[in-house]
C-alpha positions as CSV (number, residue, x, y, z in Angstrom):
1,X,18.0,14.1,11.0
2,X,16.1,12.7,8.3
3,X,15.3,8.9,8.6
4,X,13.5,8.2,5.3
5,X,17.1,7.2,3.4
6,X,16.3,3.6,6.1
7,X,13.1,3.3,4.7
8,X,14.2,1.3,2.2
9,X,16.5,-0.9,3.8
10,X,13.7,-1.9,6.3
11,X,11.2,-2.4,3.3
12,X,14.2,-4.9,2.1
13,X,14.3,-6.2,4.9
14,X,10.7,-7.3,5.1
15,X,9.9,-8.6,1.4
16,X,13.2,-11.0,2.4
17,X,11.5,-12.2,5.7
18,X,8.2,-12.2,2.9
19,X,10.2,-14.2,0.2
20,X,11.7,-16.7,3.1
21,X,8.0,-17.1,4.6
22,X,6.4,-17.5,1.0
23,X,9.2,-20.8,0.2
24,X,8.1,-22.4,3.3
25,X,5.0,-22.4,3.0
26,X,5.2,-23.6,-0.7
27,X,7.6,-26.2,0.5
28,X,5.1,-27.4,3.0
29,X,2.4,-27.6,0.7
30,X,4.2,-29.4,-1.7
31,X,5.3,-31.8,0.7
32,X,1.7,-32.2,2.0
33,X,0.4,-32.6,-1.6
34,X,3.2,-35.8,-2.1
35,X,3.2,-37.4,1.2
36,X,0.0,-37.8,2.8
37,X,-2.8,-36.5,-0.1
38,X,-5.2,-37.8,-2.1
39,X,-3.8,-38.9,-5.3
40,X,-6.1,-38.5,-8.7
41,X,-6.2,-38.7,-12.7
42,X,-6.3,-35.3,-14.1
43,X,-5.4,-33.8,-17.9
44,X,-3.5,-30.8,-18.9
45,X,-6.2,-28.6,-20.9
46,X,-4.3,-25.9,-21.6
47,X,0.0,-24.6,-21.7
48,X,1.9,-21.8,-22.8
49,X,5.9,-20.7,-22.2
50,X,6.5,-17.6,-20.5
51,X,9.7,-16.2,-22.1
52,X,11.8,-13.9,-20.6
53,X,15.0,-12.0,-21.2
54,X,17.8,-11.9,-18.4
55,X,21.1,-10.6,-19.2
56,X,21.1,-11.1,-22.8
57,X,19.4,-15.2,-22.2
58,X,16.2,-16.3,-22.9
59,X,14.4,-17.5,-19.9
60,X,11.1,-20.0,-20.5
61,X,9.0,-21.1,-17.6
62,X,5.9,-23.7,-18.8
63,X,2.9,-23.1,-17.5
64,X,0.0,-25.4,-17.4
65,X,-3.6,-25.3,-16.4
66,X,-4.8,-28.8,-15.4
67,X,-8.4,-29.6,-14.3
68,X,-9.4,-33.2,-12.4
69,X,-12.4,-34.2,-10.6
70,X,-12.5,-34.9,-6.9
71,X,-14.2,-38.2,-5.8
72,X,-17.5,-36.3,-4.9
73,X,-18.1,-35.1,-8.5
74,X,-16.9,-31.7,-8.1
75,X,-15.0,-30.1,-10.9
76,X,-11.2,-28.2,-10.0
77,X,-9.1,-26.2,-12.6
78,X,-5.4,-24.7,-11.6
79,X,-3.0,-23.0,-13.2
80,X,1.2,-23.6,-12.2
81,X,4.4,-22.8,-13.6
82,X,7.3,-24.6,-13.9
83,X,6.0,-28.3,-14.8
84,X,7.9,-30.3,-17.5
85,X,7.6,-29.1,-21.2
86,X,6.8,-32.8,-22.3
87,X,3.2,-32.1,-20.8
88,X,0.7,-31.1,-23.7
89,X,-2.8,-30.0,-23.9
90,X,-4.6,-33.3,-23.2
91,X,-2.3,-34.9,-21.6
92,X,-2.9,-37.2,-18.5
93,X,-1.2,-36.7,-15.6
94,X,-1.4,-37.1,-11.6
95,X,-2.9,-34.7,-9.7
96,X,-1.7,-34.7,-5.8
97,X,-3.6,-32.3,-3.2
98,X,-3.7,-32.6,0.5
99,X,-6.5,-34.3,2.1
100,X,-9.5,-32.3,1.8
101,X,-7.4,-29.4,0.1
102,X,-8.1,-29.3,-3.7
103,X,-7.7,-25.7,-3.4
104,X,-4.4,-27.0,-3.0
105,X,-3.5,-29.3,-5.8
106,X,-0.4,-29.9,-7.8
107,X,0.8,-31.5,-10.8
108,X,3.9,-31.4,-9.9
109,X,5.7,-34.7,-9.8
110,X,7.6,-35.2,-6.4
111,X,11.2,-34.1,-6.3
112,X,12.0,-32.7,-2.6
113,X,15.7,-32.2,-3.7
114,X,14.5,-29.4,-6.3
115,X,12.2,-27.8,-3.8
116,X,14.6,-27.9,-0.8
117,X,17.6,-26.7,-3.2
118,X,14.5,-23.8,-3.9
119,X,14.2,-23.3,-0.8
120,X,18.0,-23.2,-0.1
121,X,18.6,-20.4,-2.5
122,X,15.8,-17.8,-1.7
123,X,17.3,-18.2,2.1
124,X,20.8,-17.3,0.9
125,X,19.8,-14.6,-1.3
126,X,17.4,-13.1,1.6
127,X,20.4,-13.4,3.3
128,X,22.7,-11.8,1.0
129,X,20.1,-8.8,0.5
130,X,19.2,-8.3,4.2
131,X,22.3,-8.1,4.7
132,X,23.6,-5.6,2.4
133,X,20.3,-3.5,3.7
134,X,21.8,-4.3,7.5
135,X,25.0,-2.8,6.1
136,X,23.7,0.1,4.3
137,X,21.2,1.0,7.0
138,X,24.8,1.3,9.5
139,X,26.5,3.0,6.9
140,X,24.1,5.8,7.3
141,X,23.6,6.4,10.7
142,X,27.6,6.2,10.7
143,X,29.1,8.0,8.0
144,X,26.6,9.9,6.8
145,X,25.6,11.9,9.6
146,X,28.7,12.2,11.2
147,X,29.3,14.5,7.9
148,X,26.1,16.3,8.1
149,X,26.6,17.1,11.9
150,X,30.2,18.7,10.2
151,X,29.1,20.8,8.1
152,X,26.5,22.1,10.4
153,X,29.4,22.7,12.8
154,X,32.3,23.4,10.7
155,X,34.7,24.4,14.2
156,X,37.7,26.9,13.9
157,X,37.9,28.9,10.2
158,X,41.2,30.6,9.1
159,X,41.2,33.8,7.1
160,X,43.1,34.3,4.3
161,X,46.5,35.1,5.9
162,X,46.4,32.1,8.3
163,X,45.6,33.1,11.6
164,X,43.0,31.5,13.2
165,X,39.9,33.3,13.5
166,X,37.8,32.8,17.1
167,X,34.2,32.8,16.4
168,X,32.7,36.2,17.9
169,X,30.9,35.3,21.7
170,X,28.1,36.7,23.1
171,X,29.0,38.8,26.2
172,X,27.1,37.7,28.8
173,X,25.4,40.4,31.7
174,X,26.6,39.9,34.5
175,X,24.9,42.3,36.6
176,X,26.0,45.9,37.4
177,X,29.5,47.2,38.1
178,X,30.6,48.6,41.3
């Protein structure tokens, strides 16, 4: 029997364990940024809204690109979605990276209660999705091939008047007679 139909439940399966992964280690990140990073002046030099529809509502996401300079003169430029509208081209703002991670930065302004509630939904939806690949992935090897294994052996047949017809044997040999 054919396993490709649980394919796609293990592919689910893995992009959730992916998506739960990717939030933690943006969580982390972030938190690294705010707690214990190196905090510097930085200006907006560029923003646009990302507008998108989702079931009949328009959904905008701002996204900035913000460039500071770390104390030893070097020059850093980052894009990130999801900062505050207010924030304009040429705008000042704090930039916060981790210690010796500008790679890293964020302009983000600290708010642990919208990353953990973030983080809180992409587990329950992994959840809600591995699970419903968990289900369908049982639902297969259940239902579905206990009906294929059916019809390839369909048992007793009846013909048309009722009686039960017994499916023809093969004799066996048995050696000779007498």
């Amino acid at each position: 029997m054919s396993r490709l139909p649980l394919v796609v439940p293990a592919l689910i399966l893995v992009l959730c364990v992916a998506a739960s992964g990717r939030a933690v280690v943006r969580l982390r990140r972030l938190n690294s940024a705010w707690s214990g990073g190196t905090e510097l002046a930085g200006r907006c030099v560029d923003g646009r809204v990302v507008v998108r529809r989702r079931d009949g509502r328009r959904i905008r996401t701002h996204h900035h690109v913000y460039e500071f300079v770390t104390p030893d003169g070097r020059t850093h430029r980052f894009e990130e979605a999801g900062g505050p509208p207010t924030t304009v081209p040429g705008a000042a703002v704090t930039i916060r990276h981790p210690e010796g991670r500008p790679d890293r930065a964020t302009a983000l302004p600290p708010s642990r209660g919208r990353a953990v509630t973030a983080l809180v939904l992409v587990f329950v939806l992994s959840a809600l999705l591995g699970s419903a690949a968990i289900a369908f992935a049982v639902h297969y090897e259940t239902r579905v091939v206990e009906r294929v294994r059916g019809l390839l052996d369909p048992g007793p047949t009846v013909d048309p008047s009722g009686h039960l017809v017994q499916p023809e044997r093969e004799l066996e040999f048995q050696g000779p007679v007498g």
